[in-house]
N, C-alpha and C positions, 0 to 999 in steps of 0.2 A: 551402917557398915563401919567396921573398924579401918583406921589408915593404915596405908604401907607406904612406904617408901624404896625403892627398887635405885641402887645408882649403878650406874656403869663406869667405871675408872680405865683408864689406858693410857700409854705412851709411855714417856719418862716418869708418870708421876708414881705409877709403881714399882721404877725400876733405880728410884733415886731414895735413900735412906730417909731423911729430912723430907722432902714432899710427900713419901707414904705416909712417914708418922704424923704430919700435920692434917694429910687426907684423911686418916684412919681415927681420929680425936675429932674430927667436927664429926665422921661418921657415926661415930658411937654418940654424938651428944644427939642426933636427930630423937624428936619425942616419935614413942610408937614401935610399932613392927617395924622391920628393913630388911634388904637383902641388898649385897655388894656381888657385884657382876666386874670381873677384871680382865684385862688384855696381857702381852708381858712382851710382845712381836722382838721388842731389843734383845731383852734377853737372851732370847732363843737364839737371835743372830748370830749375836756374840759367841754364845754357848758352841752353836754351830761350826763356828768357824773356828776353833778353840778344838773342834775335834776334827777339822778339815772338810766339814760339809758346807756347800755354798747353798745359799740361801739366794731362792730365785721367786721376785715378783713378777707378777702382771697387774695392769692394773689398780698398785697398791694393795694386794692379794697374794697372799706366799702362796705359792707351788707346792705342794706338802707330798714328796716320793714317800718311801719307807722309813728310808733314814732319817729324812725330814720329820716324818709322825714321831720316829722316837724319841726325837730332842726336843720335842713339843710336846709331849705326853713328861718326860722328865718336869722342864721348866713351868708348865701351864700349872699340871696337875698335881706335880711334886714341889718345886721350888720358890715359886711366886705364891702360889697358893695355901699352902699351909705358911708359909711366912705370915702373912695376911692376919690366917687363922691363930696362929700365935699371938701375934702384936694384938690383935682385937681381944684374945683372953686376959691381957693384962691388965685391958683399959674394962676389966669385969664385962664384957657382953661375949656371951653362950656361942660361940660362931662353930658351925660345922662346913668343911670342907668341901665341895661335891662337884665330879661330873657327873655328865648325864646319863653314865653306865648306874652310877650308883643307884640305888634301888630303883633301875629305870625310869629316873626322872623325865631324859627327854632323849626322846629316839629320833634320830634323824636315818638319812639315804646316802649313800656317796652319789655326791655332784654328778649330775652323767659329762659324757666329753663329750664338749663342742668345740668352737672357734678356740680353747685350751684347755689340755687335759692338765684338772686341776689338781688331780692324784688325790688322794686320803682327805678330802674336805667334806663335811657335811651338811647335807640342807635339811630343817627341822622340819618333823613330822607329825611328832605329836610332843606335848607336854602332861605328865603326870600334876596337874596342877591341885591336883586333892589330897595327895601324901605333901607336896610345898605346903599348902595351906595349911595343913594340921601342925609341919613342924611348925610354921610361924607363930602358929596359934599357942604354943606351947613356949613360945620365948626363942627359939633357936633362932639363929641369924645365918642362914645359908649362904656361905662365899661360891659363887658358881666361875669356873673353871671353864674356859673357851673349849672342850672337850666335849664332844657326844659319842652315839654310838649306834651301832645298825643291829642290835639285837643276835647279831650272829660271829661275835665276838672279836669285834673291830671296833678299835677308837677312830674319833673323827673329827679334825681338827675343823672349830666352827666358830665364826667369827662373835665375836664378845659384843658387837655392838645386835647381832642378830639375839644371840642368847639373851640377853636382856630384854628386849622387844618380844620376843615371843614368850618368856617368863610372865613377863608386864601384863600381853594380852589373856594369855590363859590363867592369870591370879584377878585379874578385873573381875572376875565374876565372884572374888568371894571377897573384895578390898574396896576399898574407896584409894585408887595406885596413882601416887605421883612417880613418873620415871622421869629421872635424870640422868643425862649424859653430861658428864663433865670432864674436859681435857687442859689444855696448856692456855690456850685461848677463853675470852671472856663469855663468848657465843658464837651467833651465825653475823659473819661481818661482812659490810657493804665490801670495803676493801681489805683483804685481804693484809698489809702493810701498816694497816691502822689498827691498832686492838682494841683502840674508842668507840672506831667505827660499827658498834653491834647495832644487829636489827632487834628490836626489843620484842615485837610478836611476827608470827608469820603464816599466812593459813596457806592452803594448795595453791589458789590463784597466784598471790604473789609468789610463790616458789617456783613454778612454772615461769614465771617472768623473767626471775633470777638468773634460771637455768638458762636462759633463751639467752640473756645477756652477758652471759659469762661471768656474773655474780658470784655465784652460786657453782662449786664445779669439784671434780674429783672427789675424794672418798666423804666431804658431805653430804654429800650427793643420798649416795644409798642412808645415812645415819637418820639425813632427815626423810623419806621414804620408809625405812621404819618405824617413823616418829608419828609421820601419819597413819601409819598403821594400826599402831599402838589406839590412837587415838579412836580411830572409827569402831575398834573393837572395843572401845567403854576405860577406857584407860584417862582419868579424870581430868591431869595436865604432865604433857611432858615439857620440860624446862635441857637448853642444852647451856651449858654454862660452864665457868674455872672453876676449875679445883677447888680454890677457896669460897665457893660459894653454893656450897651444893645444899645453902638452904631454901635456895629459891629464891633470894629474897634480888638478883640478877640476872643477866644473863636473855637469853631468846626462850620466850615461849611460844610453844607450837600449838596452833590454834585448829 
């Protein structure tokens, strides 16, 4: 099986000039296939508030009304995103653009309402993972866009670190997939206050321990959850780690 490499980028590091283009040059130097998976959450805020929309979490989870989808739909799939796709064609690699409307990559549902109605969010349903594979196979470097869509002509704001994960699981069957997740932080760290502090590997049992201890807490939480995900569905190693390190060669891997 041919390799791929799958990263998921988020926070400031795509929303600060200097940290993209540093992330976007070790990206393009990865040997092999790749695909960049990105968040842009700042931006939109800003964006948001910039045209008088408040911007309302729940647990670390934007509320996405109408208005909400449309400054999300601008930034995600217009602003962050083709930025990306530019910067990457300079550095000579093939990148094309994409949410999950585009040639129905990946369809998802809106969220139903429970304990919070999360408005315009979507949960992934399926992935077109044999039109991804072909383009990869072809050289293309698909930027995917925290964007899906319900088939019935609604965007749906879908979390970047889920999008990746479910990309990762349904290209397992035609890649030998390293998924990376890399943010500001080095990895998954004992304390939080320490950035030395990384756990170097981690399987369920101790993650469960973690959780139990207050280790391990908040929007890690779900990241690593996906991780194991990833994994039980053939997904070869996922590595969570810094930005500057999205060779692997750092950081927690999930075992």
């Amino acid at each position: 099986m041919e390799k791929l490499t799958i990263v998921k980028v988020g926070g400031k590091i795509v929303e600060e000039e200097t940290s993209l283009k540093q992330l976007l040059s070790d990206f393009a130097a990865i040997e092999g296939h790749k695909v960049l998976v990105h968040g842009g959450g700042r931006s939109a805020t800003a964006i948001a508030a910039k045209l008088g929309i408040e911007s309302v979490m729940v647990n670390g989870r934007r509320v996405t009304d109408a208005e909400t989808l449309k400054v999300v739909t601008m930034v995600y799939g217009g602003l962050v995103n083709k930025n990306i796709v530019a910067q990457l064609q300079a550095m000579e690699i093939n990148a094309l653009g994409l949410t999950g409307a585009d040639m129905n990559y990946m369809l998802s549902a809106k969220r139903p309402v429970g304990e919070v109605d999360y408005g315009f969010v979507g949960d992934v349903k399926s992935v077109n993972a044999g039109l991804l594979a072909d383009l990869i196979s072809k050289d293309i470097v698909p930027v995917l866009a925290p964007l899906t869509h319900d088939k019935q002509g609604h965007l749906l704001n879908t979390n970047a670190d889920t999008i990746a994960g479910e990309a990762a699981k349904a290209l397992a069957k035609f890649f030998d997939l390293t998924l990376v997740y890399c943010f500001e932080k080095k990895g998954v760290l004992r304390d939080e206050h320490d950035d030395d502090s990384v756990i170097a590997e981690i399987d369920k049992e101790a993650f469960a321990q973690y959780v139990a201890d207050g280790v391990i807490q908040g929007g890690m939480i779900p990241k690593l959850e996906n991780a194991f995900e990833a994994i039980d569905a053939g997904v070869s190693q996922v590595i969570i780690t810094k930005a500057d390190a999205i060779d692997g060669t750092s950081g927690t891997k999930v075992k």
